[in-house]
DOGU-267448 format. One record per residue: residue in three letters; z negated, y negated, x negated of N, C-alpha, C in turn. Coordinates in steps of 0.2 Angstrom, whole numbers, padded with zeros to 4 digits, always signed. Layout:
<atoms>
ALAZYXZYXZYX
...
</atoms>
This chain:
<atoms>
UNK+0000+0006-0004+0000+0000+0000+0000-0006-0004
UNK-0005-0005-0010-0001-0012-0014+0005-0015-0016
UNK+0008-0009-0018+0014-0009-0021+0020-0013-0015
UNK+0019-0012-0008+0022-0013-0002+0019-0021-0001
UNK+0014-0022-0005+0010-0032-0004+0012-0035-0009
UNK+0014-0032-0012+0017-0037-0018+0023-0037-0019
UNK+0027-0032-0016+0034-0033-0014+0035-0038-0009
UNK+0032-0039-0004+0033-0044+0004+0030-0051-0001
UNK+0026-0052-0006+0024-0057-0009+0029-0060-0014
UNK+0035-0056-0016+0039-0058-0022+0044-0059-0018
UNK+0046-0057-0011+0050-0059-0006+0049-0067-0005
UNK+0041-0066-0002+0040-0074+0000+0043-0080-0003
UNK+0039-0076-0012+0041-0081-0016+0047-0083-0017
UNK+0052-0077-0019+0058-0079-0018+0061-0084-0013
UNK+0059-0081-0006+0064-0086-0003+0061-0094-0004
UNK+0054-0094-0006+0050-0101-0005+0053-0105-0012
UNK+0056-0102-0015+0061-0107-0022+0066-0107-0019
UNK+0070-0103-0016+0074-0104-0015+0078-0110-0010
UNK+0072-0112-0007+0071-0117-0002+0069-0124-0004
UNK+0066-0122-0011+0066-0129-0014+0072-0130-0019
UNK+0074-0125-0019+0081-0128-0024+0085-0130-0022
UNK+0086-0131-0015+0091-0134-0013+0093-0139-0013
UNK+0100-0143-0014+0096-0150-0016+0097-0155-0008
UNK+0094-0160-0010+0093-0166-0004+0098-0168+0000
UNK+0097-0166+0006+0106-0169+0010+0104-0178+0008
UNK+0110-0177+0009+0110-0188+0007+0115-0189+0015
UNK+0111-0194+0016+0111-0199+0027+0119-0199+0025
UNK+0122-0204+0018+0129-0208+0016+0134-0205+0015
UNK+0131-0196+0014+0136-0191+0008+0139-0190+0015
UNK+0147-0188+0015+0152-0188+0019+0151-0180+0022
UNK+0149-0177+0020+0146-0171+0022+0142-0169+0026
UNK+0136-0171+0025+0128-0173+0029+0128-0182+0032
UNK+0134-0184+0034+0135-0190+0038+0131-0192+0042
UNK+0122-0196+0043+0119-0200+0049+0120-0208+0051
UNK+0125-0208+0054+0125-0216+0054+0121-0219+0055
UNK+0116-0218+0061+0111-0225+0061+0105-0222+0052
UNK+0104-0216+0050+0100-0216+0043+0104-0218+0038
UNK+0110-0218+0038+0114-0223+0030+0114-0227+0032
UNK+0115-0231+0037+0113-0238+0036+0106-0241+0035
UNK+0103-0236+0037+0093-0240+0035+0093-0237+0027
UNK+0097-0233+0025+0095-0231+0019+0100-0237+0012
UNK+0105-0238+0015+0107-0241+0012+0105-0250+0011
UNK+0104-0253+0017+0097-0259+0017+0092-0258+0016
UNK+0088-0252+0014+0081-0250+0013+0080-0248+0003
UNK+0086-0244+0004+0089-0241-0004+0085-0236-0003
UNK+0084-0230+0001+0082-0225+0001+0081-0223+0009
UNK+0077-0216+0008+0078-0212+0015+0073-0210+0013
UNK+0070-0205+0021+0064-0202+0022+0068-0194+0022
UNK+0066-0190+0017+0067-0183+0019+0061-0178+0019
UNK+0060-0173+0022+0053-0171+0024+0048-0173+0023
UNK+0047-0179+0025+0042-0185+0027+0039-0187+0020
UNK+0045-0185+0015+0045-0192+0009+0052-0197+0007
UNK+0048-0203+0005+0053-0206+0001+0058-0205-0004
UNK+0064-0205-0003+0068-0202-0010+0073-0210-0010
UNK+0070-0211-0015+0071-0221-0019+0078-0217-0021
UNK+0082-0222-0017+0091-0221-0020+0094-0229-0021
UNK+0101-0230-0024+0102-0238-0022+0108-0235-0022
UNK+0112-0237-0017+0118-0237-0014+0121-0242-0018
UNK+0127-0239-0021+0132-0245-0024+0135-0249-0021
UNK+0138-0246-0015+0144-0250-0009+0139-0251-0004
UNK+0143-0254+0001+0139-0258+0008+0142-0250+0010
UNK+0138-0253+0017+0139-0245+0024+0144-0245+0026
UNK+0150-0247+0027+0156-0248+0029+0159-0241+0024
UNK+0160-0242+0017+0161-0238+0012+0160-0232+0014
UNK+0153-0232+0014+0150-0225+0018+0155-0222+0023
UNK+0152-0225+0029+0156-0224+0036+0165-0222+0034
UNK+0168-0225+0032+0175-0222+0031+0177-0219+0026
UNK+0171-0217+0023+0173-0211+0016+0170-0202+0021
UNK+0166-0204+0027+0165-0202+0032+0169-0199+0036
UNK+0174-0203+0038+0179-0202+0041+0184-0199+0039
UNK+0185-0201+0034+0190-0197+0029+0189-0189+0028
UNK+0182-0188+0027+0181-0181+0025+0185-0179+0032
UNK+0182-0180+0038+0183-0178+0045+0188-0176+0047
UNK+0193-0180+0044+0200-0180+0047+0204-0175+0041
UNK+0200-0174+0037+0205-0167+0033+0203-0161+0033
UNK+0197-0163+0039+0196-0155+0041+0188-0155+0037
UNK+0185-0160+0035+0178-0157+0030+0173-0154+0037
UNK+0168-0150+0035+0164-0147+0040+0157-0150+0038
UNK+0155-0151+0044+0148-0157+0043+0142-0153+0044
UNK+0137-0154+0041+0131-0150+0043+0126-0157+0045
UNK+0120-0155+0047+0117-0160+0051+0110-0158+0053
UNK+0107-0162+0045+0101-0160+0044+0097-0167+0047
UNK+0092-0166+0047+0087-0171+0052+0085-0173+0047
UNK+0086-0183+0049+0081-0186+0043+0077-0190+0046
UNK+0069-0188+0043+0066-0190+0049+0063-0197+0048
UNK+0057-0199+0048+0055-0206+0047+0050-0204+0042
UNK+0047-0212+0039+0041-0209+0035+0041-0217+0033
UNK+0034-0219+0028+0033-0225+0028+0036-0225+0021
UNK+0038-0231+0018+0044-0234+0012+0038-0236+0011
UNK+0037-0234+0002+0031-0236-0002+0030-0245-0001
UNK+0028-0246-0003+0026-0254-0004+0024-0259-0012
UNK+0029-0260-0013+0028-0263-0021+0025-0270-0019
UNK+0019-0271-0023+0016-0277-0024+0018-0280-0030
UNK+0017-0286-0029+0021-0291-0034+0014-0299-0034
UNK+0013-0299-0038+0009-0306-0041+0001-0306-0039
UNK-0001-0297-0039-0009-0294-0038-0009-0295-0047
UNK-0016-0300-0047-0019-0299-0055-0024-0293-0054
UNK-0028-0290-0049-0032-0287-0049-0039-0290-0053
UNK-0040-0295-0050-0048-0298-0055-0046-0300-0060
UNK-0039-0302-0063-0038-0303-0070-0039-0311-0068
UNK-0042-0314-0074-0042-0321-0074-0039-0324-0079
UNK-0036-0329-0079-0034-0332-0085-0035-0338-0088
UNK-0034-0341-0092-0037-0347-0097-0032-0351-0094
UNK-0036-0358-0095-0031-0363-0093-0035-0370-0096
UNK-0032-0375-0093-0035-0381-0095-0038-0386-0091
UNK-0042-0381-0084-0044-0382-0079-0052-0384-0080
UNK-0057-0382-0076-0063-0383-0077-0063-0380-0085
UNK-0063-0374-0088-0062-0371-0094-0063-0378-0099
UNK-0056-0379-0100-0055-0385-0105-0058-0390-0103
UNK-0059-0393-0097-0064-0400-0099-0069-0397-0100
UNK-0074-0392-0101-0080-0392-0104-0078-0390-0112
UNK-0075-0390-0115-0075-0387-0121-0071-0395-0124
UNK-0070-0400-0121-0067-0405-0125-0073-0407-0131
UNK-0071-0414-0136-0072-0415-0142-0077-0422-0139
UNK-0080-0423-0139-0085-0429-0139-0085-0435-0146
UNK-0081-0440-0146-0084-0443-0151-0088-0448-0152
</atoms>
């Protein structure tokens, strides 16, 4: 019976890599085509896939997208249609010192001046 547990375990694990090695549909890729998701992703510079963030920067505007789209379609390409779902877009702060203070020539400087 062990041998029959460890075998159903090296299944698991195979298909459980195997499911990560797949790589990422992309919302713009004329393949995996979501219009209203390349468009947020291409204003956003990235998408939400399995409720993370994957930081992308689109070259072209969404138009490019859309008719590199439709091109695939019209030569016959076969579309798959993965769900992309929502998720929150990290948030970059910009001009946090975190408690840093700095020297200046404010209160600092008038009490250090030279008395003659």
């Amino acid at each position: 019976m062990k041998k029959s547990a460890a075998v159903r375990l090296t299944i698991v694990a195979a298909v459980g890599i195997a499911a990560h090695a797949q790589p990422r549909p992309d919302p713009c890729a004329a393949s995996s085509f979501n219009e209203a998701a390349c468009q947020s992703a291409v204003q956003s510079r990235g998408y939400c896939w399995n409720g993370r963030w994957v930081k992308l920067k689109y070259h072209y505007p969404y138009p490019y997208y859309y008719d590199a789209y439709l091109d695939y379609v019209a030569t016959g390409g076969v579309m798959s249609s993965p769900v992309f779902g929502t998720c929150e877009m990290p948030r970059i702060r910009t001009g946090v010192t975190h408690g840093i203070t700095h020297a200046g020539f404010g209160a600092t400087g008038a009490g250090s001046s030279a008395h003659c």
